[in-house]
N, C-alpha and C positions, 0 to 999 in steps of 0.2 A: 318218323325218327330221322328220315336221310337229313329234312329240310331244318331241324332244328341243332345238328353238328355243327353246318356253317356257321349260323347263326351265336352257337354258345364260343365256337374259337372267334370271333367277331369281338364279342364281351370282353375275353379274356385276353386279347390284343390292347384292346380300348383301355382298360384297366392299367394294364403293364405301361403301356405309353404314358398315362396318364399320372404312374408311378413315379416312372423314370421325369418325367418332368417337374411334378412335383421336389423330388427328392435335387434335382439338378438345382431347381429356384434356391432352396434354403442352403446348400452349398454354397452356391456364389454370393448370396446373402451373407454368409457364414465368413466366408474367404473378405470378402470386401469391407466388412465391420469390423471384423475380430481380429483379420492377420495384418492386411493392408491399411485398415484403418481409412479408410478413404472416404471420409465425411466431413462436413465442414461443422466445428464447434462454434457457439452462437455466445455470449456470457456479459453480462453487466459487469466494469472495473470501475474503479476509482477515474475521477474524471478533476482536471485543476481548475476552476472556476474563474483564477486569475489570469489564464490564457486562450482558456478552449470555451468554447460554448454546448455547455453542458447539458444534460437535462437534469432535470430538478424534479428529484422526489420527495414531497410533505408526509407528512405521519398523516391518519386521519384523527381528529378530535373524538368522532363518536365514535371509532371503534374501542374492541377491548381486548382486541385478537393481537397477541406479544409478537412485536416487528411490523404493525399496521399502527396500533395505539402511541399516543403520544407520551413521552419519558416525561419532559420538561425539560431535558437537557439538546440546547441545539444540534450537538455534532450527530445525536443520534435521530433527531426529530426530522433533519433537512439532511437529504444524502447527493451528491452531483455524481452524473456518472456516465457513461457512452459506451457504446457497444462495441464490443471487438469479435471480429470473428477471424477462424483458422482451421485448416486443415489439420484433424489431428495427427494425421502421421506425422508431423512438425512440429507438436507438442514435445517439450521436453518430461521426462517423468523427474521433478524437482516439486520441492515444496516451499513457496513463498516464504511461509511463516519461519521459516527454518534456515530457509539457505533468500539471504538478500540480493544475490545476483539472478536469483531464479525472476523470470517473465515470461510466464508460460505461455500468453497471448501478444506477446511485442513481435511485429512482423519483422520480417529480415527484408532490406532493402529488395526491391522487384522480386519477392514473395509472390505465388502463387494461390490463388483462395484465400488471400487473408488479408484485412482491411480494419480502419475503425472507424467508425460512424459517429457523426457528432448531432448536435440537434439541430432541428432544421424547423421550416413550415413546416412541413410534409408529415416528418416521421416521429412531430410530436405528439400526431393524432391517433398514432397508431400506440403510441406510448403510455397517453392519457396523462401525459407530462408538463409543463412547461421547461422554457429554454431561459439561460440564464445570458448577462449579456456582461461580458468579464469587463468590460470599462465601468459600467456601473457599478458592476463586484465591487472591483479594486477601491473605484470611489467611497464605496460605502462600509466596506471594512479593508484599513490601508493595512498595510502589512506589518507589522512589528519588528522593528530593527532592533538588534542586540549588539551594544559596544564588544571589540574583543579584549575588553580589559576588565569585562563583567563574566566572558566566558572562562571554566577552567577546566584544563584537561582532564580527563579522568584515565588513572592507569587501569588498562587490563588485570584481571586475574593471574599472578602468575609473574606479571613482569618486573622483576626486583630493579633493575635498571631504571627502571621509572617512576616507581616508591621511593628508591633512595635518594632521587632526584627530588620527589616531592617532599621527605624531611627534612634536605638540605635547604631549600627555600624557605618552608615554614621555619626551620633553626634561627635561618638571616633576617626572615621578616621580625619573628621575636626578640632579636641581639638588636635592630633598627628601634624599636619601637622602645629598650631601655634606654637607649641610648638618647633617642630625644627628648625624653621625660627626666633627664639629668643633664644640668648645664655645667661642664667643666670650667666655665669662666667664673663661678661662683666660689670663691674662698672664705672663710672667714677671716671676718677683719680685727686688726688687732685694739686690743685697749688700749688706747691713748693714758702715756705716760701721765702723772700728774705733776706737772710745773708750779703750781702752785707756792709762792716764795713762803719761806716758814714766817711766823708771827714772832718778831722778837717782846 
């Protein structure tokens, strides 16, 4: 009986430490993820094919898995795109699709953990991607220029300033357009007298 007391407070130390450490790991675990956020976020963005060298994601033909299967439509079939990574404590909590100032992955100059990755030899194998090469881009689909005399403003909702501006114009273009469809130099001419000497 003496020999197995030591023996059972031995266990029941082992246990406790083994506790306490336990329960320490998932704490700082806990703190480091949840409060401080101290992890670097990894995420595929939109990439400009026209300047950056991208990688190039295909649909595949034979699948039929929705977001692998092919559409027929290009923008959705061929995606370009580069990796960004960041520290999330540096994350702003904003939403793209909502607020257009929001970049939730755009480094801040001499940033800490936080970089973009473009495509390479290397890191297209790792991708299972090809790289695209933006002078041939550009060559092969040029950019589409728009005159500014084709573009037209569009008012805001709301903005009466800028509607009444826009039926003032439409008013003028209308009052133009009668106007050169009628030539004020046009009078009618008059019937010539008739001189005619009488017959005696």
């Amino acid at each position: 009986m003496k020999s197995e007391a030591p023996q059972s407070r031995a266990n029941k130390t082992f246990f406790i430490i083994f506790g306490l450490l336990l329960f320490g790991s998932i704490f700082f675990t806990y703190y480091r993820i949840m409060i401080q956020k101290n992890y670097v976020v990894e995420a595929q963005v939109d990439c400009d094919p026209y300047t950056q060298k991208c990688f190039v994601w295909e649909c595949d033909p034979a699948s039929t898995v929705p977001g692998e299967a092919c559409t027929g439509d290009p923008e959705e079939d061929v995606w370009y795109y580069n990796l960004a990574k960041r520290n999330a404590a540096n994350i702003p909590l904003c939403d793209p699709e909502k607020d257009e100032s929001c970049a939730p992955l755009l480094c801040e100059p001499g940033e800490k953990d936080c970089e973009e990755i473009y495509c390479n030899e290397e890191n297209k194998l790792e991708q299972e991607v090809e790289c695209n090469d933006p002078v041939e881009y550009a060559k092969n689909n040029p950019p589409e220029e728009e005159s500014a005399g084709d573009e037209e403003a569009e008012c805001e909702e709301g903005d009466v300033e800028c509607e009444a501006e826009s039926a003032e114009d439409a008013s003028g273009d209308e009052d133009s357009l009668d106007d050169s469809q009628t030539d004020p130099t046009q009078t009618d001419a008059a019937t010539p007298a008739d001189t005619t000497p009488p017959v005696n």
